[in-house]
C-alpha positions in Angstrom: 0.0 0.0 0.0 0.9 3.6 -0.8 0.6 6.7 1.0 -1.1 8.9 -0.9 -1.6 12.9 -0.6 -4.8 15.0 -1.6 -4.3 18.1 -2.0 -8.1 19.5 -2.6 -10.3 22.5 -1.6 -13.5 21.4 -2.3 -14.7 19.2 0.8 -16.7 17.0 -0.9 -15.0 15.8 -3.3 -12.0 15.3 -0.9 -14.0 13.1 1.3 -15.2 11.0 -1.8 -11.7 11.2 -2.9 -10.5 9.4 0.2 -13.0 6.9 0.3 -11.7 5.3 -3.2 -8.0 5.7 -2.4 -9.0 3.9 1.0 -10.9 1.3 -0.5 -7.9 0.4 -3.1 -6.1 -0.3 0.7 -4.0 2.9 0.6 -3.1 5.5 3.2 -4.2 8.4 2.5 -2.4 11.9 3.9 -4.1 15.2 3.9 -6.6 15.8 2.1 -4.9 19.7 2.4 -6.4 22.4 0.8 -3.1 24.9 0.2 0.4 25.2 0.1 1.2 25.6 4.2 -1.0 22.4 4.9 0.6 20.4 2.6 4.2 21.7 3.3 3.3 20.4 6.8 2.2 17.1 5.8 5.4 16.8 3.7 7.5 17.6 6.5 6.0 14.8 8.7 5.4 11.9 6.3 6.4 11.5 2.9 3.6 11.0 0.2 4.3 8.4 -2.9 2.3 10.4 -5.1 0.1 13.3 -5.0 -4.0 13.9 -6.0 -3.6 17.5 -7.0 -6.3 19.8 -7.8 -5.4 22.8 -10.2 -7.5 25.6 -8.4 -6.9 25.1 -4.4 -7.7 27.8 -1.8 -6.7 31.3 -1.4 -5.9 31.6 -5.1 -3.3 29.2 -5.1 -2.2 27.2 -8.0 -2.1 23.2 -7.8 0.5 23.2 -10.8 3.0 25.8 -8.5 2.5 23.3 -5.6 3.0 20.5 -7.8 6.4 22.1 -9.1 7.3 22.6 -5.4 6.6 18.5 -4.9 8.4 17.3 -8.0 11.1 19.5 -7.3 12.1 19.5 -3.5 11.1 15.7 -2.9 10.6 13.6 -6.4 6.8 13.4 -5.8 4.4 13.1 -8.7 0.8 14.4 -9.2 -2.6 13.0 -10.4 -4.1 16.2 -11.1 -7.5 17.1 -11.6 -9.6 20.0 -13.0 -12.6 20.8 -14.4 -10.6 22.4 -17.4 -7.9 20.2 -19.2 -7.9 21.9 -21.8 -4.7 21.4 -24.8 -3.1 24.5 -23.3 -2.8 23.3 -19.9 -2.1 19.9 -20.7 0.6 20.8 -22.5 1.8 23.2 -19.7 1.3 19.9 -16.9 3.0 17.6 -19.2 6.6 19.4 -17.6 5.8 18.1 -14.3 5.6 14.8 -15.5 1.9 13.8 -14.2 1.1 10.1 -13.6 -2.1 11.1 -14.9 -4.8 14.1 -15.4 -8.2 13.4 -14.7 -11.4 15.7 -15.8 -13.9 16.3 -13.0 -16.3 14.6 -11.5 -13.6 11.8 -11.3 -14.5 8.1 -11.9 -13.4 5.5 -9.4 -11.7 3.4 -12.1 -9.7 6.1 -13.7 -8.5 6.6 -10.1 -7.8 3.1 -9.3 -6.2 3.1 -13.0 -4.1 6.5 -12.8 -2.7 4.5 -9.1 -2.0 1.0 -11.0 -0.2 2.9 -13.6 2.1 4.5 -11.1 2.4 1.6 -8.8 3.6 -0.2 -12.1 6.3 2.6 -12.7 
């Protein structure tokens, strides 16, 4: 089993978000909804991979904290948006994302994006 961050403002879909990675028999850490909660959860326990929405609170940008990740520790993101569109698919595709999944979310894209990376 993994340890696996979310890093997601919305509430709801955080929770539901949880459920799934918890029922593939991961950890889960977080979920965090900005940059200082995660950076604390980092510090404490380190994350295999990342759930990363694009738009988290405050105005902060999922694809700066995702840099942040990749950079300082190796971790890599699932991230998910409401709008993938080509430009910012292209722009993710530099942060080498396991995956990047449109919103709502279906639980076997999520259980697929985890295979994938568990596969390396």
């Amino acid at each position: 089993p993994m340890n696996i961050l979310i890093v997601e403002d919305e509430f709801l879909i955080a929770l539901d978000l949880q459920m799934q990675i918890e029922q593939l028999q991961h950890s889960v850490l977080g979920p965090v909804k900005d940059f200082a909660a995660c950076r604390e959860v980092v510090a404490q326990s380190r994350p295999d991979l990342a759930f990363m929405d694009l738009r988290l609170a405050n105005g902060e940008s999922g694809e700066d904290l995702a840099q942040w990740l990749l950079s300082e520790y190796s971790i890599r993101c699932i991230f998910m948006s409401g709008n993938l569109d080509e430009q910012t698919q292209t722009r993710l595709r530099a942060l080498e994302p396991i995956a990047m999944l449109g919103k709502p979310t279906f639980p076997h894209l999520i259980a697929a994006a985890i295979d994938d990376f568990a596969r390396g």
